[in-house]
Backbone as a chain_set.jsonl record, in Angstrom:
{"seq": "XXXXXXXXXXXXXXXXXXXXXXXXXXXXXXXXXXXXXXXXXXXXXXXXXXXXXXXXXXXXXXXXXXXXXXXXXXXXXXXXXXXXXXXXXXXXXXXX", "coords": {"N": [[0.814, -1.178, 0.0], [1.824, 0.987, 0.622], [3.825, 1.448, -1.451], [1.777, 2.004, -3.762], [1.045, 5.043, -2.625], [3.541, 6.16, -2.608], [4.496, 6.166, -4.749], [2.638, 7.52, -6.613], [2.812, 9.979, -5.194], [5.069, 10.523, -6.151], [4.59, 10.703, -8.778], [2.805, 12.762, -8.914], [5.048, 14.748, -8.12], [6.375, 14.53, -10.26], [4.564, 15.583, -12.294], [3.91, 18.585, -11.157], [6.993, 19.408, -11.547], [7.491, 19.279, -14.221], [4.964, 20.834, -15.143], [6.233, 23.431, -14.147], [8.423, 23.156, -15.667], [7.246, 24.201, -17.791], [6.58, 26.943, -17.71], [7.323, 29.559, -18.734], [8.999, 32.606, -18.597], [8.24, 36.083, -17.974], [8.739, 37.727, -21.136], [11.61, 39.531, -22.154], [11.497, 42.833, -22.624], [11.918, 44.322, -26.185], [14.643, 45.996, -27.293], [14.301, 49.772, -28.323], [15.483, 50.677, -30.704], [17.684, 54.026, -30.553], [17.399, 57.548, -31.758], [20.338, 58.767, -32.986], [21.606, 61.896, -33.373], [23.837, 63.713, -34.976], [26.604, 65.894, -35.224], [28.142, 67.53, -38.275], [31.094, 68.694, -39.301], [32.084, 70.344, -42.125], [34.255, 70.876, -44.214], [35.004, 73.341, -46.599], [35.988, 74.537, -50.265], [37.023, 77.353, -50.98], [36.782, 79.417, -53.065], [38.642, 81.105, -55.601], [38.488, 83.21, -57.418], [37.46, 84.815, -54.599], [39.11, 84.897, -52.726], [40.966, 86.601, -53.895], [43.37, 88.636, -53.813], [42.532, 92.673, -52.915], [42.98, 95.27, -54.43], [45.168, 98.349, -53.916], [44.486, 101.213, -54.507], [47.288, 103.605, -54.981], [48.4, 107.088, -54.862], [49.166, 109.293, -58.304], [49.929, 111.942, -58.272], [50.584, 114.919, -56.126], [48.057, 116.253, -55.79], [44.984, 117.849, -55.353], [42.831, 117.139, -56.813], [43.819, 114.104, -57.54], [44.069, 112.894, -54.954], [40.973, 113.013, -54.462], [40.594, 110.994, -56.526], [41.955, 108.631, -55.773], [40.986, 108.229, -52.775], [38.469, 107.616, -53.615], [38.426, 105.557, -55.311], [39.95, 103.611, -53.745], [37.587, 103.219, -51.428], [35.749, 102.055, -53.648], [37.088, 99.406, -53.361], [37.038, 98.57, -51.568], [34.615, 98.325, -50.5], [34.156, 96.273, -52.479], [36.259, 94.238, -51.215], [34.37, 93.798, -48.828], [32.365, 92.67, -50.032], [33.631, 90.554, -50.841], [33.981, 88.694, -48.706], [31.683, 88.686, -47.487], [30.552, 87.043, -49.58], [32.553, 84.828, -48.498], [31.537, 84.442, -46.291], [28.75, 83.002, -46.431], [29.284, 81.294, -47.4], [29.524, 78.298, -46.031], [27.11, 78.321, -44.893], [24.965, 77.664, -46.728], [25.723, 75.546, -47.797], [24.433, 72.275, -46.207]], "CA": [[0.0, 0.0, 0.0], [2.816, 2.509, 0.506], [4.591, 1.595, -2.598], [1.243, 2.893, -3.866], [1.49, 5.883, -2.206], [4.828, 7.133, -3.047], [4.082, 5.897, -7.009], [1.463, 8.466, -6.638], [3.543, 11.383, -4.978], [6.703, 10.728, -7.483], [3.838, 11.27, -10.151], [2.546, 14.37, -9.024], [5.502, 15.647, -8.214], [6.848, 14.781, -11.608], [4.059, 16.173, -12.962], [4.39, 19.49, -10.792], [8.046, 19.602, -11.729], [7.091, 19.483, -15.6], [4.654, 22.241, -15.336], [7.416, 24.527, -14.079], [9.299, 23.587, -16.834], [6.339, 24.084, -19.463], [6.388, 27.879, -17.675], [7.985, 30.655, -19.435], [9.42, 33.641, -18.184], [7.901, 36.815, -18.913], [10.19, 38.022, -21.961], [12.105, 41.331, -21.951], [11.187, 44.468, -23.523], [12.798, 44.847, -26.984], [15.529, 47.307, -26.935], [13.915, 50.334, -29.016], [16.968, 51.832, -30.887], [17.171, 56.046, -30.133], [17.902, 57.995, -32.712], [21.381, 59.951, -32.551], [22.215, 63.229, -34.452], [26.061, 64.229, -34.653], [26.576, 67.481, -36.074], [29.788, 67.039, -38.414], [31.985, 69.835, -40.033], [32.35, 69.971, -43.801], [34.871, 72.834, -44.913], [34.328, 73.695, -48.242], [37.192, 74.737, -50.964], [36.632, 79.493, -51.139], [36.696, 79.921, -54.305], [39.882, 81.723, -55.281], [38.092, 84.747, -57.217], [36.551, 85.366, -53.488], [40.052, 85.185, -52.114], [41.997, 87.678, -54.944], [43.687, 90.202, -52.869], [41.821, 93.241, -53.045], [43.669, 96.441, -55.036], [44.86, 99.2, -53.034], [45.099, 102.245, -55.089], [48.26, 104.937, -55.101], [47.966, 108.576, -55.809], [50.268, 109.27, -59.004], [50.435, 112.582, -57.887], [50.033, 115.287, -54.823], [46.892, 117.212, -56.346], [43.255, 117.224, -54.734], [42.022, 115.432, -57.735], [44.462, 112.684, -57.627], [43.563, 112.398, -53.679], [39.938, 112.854, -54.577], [40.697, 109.944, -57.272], [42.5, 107.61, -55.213], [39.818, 108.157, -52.192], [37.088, 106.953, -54.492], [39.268, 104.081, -55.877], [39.808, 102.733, -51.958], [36.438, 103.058, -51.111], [35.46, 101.059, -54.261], [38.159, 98.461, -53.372], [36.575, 98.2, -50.07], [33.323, 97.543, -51.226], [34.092, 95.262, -53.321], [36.856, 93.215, -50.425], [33.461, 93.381, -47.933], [31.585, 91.874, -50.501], [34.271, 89.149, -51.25], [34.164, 88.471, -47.612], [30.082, 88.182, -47.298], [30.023, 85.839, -49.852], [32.767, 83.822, -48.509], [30.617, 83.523, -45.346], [28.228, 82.456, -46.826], [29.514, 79.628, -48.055], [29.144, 77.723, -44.718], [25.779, 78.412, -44.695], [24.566, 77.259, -48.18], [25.865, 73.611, -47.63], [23.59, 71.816, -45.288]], "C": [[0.874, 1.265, 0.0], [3.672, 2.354, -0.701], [3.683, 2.741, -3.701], [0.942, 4.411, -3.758], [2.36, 6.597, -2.767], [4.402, 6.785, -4.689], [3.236, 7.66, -7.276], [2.176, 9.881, -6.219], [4.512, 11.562, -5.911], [5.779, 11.225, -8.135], [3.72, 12.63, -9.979], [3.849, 15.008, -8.942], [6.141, 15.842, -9.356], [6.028, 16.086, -12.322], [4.342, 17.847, -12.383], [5.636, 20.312, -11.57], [7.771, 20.472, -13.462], [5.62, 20.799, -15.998], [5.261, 23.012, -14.811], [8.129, 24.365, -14.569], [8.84, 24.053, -17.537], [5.971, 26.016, -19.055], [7.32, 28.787, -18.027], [8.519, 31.916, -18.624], [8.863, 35.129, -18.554], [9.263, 37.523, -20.202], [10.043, 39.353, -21.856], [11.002, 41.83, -23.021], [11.882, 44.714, -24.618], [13.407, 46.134, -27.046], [15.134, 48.222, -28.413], [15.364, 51.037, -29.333], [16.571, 53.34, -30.988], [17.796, 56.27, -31.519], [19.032, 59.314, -32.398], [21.793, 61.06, -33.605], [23.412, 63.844, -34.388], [26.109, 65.294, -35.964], [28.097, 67.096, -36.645], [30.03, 68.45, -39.509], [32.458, 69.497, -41.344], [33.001, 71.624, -43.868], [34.932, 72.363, -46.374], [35.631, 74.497, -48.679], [36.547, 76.628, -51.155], [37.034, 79.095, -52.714], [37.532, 80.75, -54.738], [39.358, 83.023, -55.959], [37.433, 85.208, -55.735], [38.063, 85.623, -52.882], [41.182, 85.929, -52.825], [42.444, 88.359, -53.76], [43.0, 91.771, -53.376], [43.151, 94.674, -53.431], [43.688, 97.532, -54.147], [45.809, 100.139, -54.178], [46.408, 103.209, -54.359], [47.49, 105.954, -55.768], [49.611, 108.23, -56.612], [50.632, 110.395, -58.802], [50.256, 113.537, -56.663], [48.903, 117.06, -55.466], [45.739, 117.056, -55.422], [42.458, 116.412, -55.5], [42.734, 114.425, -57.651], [44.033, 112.209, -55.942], [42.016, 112.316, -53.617], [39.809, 111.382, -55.18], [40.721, 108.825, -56.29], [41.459, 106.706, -53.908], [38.688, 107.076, -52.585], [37.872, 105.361, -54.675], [39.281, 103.048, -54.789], [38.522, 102.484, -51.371], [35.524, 101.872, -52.009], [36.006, 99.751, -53.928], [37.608, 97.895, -52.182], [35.482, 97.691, -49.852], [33.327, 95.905, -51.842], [34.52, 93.703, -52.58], [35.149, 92.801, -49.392], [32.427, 92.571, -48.795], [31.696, 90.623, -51.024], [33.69, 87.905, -49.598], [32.859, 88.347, -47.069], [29.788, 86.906, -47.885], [31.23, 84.262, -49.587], [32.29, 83.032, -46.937], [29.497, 83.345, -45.326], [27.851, 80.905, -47.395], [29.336, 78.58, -47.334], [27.839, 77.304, -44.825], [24.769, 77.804, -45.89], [24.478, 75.914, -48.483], [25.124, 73.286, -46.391], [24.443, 70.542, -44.779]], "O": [[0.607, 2.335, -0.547], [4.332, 3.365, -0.942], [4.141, 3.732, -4.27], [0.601, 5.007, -4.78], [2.071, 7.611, -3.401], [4.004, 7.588, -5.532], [3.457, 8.586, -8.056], [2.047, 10.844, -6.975], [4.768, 12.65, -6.427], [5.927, 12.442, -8.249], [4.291, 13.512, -10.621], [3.946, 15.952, -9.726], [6.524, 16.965, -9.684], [6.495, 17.144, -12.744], [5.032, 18.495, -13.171], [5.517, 21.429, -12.074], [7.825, 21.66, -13.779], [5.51, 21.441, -17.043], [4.551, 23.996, -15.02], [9.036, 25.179, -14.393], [9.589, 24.606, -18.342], [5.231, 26.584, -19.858], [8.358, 28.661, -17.377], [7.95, 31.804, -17.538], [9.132, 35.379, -19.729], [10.459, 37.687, -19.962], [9.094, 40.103, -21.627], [10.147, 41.4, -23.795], [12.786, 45.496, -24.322], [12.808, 47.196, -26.882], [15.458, 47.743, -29.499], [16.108, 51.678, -28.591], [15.493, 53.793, -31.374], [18.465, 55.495, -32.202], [18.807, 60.39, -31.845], [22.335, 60.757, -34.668], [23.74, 64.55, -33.434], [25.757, 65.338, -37.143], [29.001, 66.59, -35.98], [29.221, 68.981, -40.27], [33.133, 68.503, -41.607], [32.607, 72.78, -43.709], [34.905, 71.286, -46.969], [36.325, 75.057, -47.83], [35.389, 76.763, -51.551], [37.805, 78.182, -53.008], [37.243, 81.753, -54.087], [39.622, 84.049, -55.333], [36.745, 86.219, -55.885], [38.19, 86.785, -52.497], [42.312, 85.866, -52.341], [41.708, 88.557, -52.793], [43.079, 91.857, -54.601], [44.082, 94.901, -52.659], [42.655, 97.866, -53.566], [46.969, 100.05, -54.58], [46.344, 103.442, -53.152], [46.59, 105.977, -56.607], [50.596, 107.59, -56.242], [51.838, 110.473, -59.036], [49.598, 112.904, -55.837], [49.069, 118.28, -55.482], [45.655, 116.03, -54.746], [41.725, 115.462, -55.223], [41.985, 113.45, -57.711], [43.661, 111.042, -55.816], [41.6, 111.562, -52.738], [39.101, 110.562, -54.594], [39.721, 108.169, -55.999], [41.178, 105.51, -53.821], [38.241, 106.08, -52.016], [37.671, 104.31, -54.067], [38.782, 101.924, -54.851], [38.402, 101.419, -50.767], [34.813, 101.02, -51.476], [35.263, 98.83, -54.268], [37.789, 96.711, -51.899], [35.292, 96.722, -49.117], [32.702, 94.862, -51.648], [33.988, 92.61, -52.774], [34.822, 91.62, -49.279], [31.66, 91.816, -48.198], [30.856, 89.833, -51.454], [33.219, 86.767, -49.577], [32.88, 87.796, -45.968], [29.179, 85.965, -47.376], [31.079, 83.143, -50.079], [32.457, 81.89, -46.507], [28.938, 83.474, -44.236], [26.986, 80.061, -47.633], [28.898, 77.645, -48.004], [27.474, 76.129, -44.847], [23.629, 77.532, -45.515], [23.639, 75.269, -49.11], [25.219, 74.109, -45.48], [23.996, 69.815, -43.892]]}, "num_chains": 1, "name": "protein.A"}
C-alpha cells in the first residue's frame, strides 16, 4: 500500500516539476533603438576669385584730384573686399 502511495507522490511531483518547466518567463522588452544626431563639419574649398587680394590704389600725384581719385578708388576696393568676404561667409551656410 505505501509503494502505492509514493508511485502516486513521485507522479505528481513529476508532474508538478514538468509544469514549471512548461512555464515561461515573462520576456524582456525589446531594446527600441534612439535615434542619434552628430553634427559634423564639412569645410568647403573658397573659391579663389573670393580670395583675390583686393587692389589698393596709389595717388600718381600730390593734387586734390588725384587724392579725390585715389579716395574713391579705396572706397570702391573696399566695397568690393566686404563683398568678397560676405560671400565667402556664406559659403558655410549654403551647404547643409
Amino acid at each position: 500500500m505505501q509503494w502505492i502511495i509514493r508511485t502516486v507522490v513521485l507522479l505528481l511531483a513529476c508532474i508538478v516539476l514538468l509544469a514549471l518547466f512548461g512555464c515561461t518567463p515573462v520576456k524582456p522588452q525589446p531594446v527600441i533603438p534612439q535615434v542619434v544626431t552628430q553634427t559634423v563639419t564639412k569645410y568647403v574649398q573658397v573659391p579663389s576669385e573670393l580670395i583675390a587680394p583686393c587692389p589698393v590704389e596709389q595717388p600718381l600725384s600730390r593734387t586734390v584730384a588725384e587724392a579725390v581719385r585715389v579716395a574713391r578708388a579705396r572706397k570702391d576696393a573696399l566695397i568690393q573686399c566686404n563683398h568678397q568676404l560676405d560671400q565667402i561667409r556664406s559659403l558655410g551656410k549654403s551647404n547643409p
